[in-house]
VODRENPA-335520 format. One record per residue (C-alpha): x, y, z; residue in one letter. Coordinates in steps of 0.1 Angstrom, whole numbers, always signed. Layout:
    east   north      up   type
       X       Y       Z      A
...
//
This chain:
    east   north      up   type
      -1    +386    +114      X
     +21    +356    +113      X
     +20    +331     +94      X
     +24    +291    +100      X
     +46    +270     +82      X
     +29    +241     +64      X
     +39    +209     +75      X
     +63    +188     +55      X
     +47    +163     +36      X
     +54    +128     +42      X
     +52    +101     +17      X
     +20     +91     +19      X
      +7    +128     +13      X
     +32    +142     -15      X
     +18    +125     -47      X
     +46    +130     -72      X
     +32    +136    -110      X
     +54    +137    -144      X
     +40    +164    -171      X
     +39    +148    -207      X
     +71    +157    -223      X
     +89    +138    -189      X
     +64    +105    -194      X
     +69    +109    -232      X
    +108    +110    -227      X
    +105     +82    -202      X
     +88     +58    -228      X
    +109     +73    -258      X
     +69     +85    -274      X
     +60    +116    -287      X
     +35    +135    -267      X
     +13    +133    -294      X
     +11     +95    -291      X
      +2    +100    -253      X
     -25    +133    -261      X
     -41    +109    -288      X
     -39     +75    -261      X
     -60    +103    -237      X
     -88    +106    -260      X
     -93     +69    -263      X
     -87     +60    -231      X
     -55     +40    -232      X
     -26     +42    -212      X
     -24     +54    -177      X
     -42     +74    -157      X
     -41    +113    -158      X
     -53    +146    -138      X
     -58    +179    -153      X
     -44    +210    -138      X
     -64    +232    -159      X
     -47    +232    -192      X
     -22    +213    -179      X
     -13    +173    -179      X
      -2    +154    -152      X
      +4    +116    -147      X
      +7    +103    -110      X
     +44     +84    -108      X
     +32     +64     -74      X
      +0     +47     -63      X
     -27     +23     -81      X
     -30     +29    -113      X
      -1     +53    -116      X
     +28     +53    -140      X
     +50     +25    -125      X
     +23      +1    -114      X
      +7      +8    -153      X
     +44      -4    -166      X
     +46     -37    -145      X
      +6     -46    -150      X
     +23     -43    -193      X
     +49     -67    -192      X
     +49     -97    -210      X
     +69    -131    -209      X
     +65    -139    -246      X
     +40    -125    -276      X
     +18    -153    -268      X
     +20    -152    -230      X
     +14    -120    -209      X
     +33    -119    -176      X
     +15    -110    -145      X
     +35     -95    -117      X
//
């Protein structure tokens, strides 16, 4: 029995995800901050792989587009990208 290879993923396909401690390093947070922002539904958006966490780096509504949709021009002015 042979086996085929699996095809290389392109771009498009290969949705790239950080685990908690890498998001929580990115941002300087604890994980704590982002386990508690889970449970009431702030922050990005997340997929579970059983017990573990995983945020999506690319796409709608992954890490980078959450970061630039947060930026603001002043504290009385938000900034839309």
């Amino acid at each position: 029995m042979t086996h085929q290879p699996l095809p290389a993923p392109t771009d498009k396909s290969e949705r790239r995800f950080l685990n908690e401690q890498e998001l929580a390093n990115r941002w300087g947070l604890s994980p704590k901050t982002l386990q508690r922002w889970r449970g009431t539904g702030k922050g990005p958006l997340f997929a579970k792989f059983s017990k573990k966490v995983g945020y999506p780096l690319d796409g709608q509504d992954g890490v980078l587009d959450w970061e630039k949709r947060i930026l603001y021009r002043s504290t009385s002015e938000r900034a839309y990208a």
